[in-house]
C-alpha positions as CSV (number, residue, x, y, z in Angstrom):
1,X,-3.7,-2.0,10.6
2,X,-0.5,-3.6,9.6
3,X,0.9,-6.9,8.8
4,X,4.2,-6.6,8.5
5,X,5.4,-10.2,7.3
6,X,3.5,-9.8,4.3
7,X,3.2,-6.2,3.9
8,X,0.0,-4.9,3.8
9,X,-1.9,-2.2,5.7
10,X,-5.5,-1.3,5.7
11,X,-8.3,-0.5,8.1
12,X,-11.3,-1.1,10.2
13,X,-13.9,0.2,11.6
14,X,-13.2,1.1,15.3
15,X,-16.9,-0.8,16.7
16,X,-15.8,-3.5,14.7
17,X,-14.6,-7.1,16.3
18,X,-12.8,-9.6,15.0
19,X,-13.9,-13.4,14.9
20,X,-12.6,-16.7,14.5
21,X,-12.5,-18.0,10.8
22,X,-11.9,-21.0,9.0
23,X,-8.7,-20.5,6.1
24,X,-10.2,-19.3,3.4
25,X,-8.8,-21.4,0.9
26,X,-6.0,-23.7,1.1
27,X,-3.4,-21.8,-0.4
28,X,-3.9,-19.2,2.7
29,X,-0.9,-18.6,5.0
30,X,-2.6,-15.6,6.9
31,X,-6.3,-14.6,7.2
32,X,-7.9,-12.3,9.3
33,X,-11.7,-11.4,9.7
34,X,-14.3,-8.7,11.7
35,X,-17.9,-8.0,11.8
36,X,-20.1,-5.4,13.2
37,X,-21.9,-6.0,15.9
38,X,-26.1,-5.5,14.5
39,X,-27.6,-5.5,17.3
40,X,-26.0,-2.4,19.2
41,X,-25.1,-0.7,15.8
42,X,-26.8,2.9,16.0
43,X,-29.9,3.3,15.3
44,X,-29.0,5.5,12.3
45,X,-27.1,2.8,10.6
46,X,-29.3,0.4,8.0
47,X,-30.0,-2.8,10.2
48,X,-28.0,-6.2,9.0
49,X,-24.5,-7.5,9.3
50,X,-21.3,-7.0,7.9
51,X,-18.5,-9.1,7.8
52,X,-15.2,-8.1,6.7
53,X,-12.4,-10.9,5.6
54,X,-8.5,-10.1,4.9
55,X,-6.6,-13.2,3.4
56,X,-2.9,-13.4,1.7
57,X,-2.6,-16.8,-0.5
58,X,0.3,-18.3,-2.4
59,X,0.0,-16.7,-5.7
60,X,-0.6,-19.8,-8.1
61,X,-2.9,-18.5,-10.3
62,X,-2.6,-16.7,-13.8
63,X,-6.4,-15.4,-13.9
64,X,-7.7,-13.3,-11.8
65,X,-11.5,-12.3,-11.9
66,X,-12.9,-9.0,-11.9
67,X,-12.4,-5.8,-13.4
68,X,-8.6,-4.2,-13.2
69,X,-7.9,-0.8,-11.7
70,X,-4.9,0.9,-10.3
71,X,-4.8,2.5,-7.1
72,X,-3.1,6.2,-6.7
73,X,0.3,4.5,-6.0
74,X,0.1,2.5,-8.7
75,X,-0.8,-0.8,-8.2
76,X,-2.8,-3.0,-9.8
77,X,-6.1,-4.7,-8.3
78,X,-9.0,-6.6,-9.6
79,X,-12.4,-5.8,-8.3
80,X,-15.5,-8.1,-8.1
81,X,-19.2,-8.2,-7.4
82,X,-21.3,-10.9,-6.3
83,X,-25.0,-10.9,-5.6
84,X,-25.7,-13.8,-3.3
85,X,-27.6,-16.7,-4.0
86,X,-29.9,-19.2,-1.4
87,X,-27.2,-21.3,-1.0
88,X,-24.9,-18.7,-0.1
89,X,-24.2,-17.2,3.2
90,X,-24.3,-13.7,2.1
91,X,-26.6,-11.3,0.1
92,X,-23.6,-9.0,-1.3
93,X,-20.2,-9.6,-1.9
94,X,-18.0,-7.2,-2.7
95,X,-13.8,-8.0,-3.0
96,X,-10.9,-7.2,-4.3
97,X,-7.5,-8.5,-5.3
98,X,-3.8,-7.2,-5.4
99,X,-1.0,-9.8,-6.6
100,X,2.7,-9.1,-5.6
101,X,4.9,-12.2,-5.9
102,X,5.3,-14.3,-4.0
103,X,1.5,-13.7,-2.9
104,X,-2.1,-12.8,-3.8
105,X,-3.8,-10.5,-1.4
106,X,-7.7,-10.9,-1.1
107,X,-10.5,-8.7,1.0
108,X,-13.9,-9.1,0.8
109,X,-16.8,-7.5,2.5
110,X,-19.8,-9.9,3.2
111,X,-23.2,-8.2,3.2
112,X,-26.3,-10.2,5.2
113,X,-29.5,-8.5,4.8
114,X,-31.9,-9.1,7.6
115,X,-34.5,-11.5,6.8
116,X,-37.7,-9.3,8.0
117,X,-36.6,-6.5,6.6
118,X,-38.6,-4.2,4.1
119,X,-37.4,-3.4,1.0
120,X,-36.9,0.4,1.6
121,X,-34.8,-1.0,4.6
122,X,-32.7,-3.5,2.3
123,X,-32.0,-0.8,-0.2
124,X,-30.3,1.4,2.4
125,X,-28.2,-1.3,4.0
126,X,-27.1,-2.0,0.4
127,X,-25.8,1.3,0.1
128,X,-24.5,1.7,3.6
129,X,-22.3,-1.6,2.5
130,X,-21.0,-0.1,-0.7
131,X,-20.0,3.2,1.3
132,X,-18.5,1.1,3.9
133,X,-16.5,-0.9,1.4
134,X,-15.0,2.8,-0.3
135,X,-14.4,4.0,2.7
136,X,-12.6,1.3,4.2
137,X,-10.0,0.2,0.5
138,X,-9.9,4.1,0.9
139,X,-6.2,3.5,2.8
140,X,-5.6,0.1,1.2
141,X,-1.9,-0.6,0.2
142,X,1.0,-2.6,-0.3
143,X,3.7,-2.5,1.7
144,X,7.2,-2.7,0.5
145,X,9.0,-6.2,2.0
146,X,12.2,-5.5,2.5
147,X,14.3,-7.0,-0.3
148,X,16.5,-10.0,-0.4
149,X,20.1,-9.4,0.6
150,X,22.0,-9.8,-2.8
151,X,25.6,-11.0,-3.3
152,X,27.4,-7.5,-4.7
153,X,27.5,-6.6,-8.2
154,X,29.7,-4.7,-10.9
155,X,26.6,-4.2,-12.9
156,X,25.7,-0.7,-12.5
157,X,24.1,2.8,-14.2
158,X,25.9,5.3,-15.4
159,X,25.1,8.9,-13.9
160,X,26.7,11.8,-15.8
161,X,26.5,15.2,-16.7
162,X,28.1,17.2,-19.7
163,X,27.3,20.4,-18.5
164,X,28.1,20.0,-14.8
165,X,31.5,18.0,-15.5
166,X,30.6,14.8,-13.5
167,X,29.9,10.7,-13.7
168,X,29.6,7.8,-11.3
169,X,27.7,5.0,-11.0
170,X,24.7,3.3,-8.7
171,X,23.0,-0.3,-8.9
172,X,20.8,-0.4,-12.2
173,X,18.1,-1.5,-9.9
174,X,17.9,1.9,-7.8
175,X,15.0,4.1,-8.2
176,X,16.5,7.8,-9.8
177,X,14.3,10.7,-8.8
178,X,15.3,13.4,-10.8
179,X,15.4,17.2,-8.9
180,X,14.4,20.4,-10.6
181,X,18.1,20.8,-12.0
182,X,20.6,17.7,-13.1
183,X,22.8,19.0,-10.6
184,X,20.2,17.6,-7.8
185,X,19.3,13.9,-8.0
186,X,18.4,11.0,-5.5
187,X,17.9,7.3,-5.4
188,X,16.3,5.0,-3.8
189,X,17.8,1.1,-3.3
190,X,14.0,-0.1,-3.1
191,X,11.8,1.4,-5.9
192,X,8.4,0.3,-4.3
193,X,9.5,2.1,-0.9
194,X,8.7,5.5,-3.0
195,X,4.9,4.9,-4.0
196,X,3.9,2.7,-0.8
197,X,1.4,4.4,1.3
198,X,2.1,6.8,3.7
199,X,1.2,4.7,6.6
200,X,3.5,2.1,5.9
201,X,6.6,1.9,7.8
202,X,10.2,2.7,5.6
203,X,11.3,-1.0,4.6
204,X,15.3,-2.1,7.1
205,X,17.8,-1.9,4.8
206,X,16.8,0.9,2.9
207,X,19.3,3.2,1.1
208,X,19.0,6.3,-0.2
209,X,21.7,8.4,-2.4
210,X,21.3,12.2,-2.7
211,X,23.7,13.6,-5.0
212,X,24.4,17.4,-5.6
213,X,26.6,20.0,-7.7
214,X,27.5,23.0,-6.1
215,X,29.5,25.8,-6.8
216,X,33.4,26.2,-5.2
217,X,34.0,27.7,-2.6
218,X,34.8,28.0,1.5
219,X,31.7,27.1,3.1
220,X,31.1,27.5,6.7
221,X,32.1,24.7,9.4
222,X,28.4,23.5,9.8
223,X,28.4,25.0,13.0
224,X,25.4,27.4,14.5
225,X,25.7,30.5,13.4
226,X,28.9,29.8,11.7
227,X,29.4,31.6,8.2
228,X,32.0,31.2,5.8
229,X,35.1,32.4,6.0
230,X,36.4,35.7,3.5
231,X,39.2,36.4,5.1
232,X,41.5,35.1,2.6
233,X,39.5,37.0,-0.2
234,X,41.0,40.2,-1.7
235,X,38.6,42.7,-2.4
């Protein structure tokens, strides 16, 4: 799933429905929540229920609890662990945070044991949460928003070659992806479009620059099946 306004995407479980919430705190400005349903789960799933809350918050704070990791796309995310207490509405908590300003993006999987359960039986819904929490943050990303339109600048990086013969210059902000050779390079206007998840959609206003040396010469006209021209060559 996708939100694009705040750029995020993750997932859920397909048997999965979604339910009404409450704001989870009062810095939220979008929440979203599911659960699956217990009682016609299969009978080869652990009995007890599941609840599964998405929230994006103003970003306000300068600590953030848990233990930092970085996903394969490199960005940073805080992981924590609660064990549930009587007061508490769940057994098992298990969430996780990812801060990009302006926002803080929260998700947290509730785990509810079922009261007459045996212990065998609460051991294996345990673990059937913890695999249902790796699989699901499996896909978990950020987005790229696009970028604010910015007034045009002279300010730029230089781009230049000794051995090829060649220098020009593009925004100090663009992303250079450096080919094989210097005579191949790109860039990217948006450096967080590159490492964003591959289900996320390419950001509007996105520019790319692919730049190229190449040896002289008459090339063909682009054409199909055209070929260049050697009629002007002497052998």
């Amino acid at each position: 799933m996708i939100n694009g306004d705040y750029g995020v995407v993750w997932s859920v479980p397909v048997d999965w429905q979604e339910i009404t919430v409450f704001a989870p705190s009062p810095d939220s400005v979008f929440w979203q929540a599911w659960t699956n349903d217990s009682e016609t789960a299969s009978a080869k799933y652990p009995l007890g229920q599941m609840a599964l809350t998405i929230f994006v918050e103003n970003d306000d704070s300068d600590i953030l609890n848990g233990a930092e990791q970085r996903t394969l796309w490199g960005v940073s995310v805080w992981t924590h662990e609660i064990e549930g207490t009587d007061s508490d509405d769940f057994d098992l908590r298990l969430s996780l945070t990812a801060v990009r300003e302006p926002y803080q993006y929260n998700y947290q999987l509730d785990c509810i044991q079922v009261e007459e359960s045996t212990f065998a039986e609460q051991a294996a819904f345990t673990a059937f949460c913890y695999y249902n929490w790796d699989f699901l943050f499996r896909f978990l990303g950020l987005c790229t928003i696009p970028m604010e339109q910015e007034v045009n600048s002279v300010e730029g990086q230089q781009v230049s070659s000794d051995w090829y013969h060649y220098f020009y210059f593009v925004p100090t902000d663009w992303l250079k992806l450096q080919g094989p050779t210097p005579d191949r390079i790109s860039f990217l206007s948006d450096p967080l479009a590159y490492n964003q998840p591959n289900e996320c959609p390419l950001p509007n206003g996105l520019m790319k620059l692919d730049f190229s040396v190449d040896p002289p010469g008459n090339f063909d006209t682009g054409a199909p099946d055209s070929t260049p021209d050697f009629g002007d060559l002497q052998k």
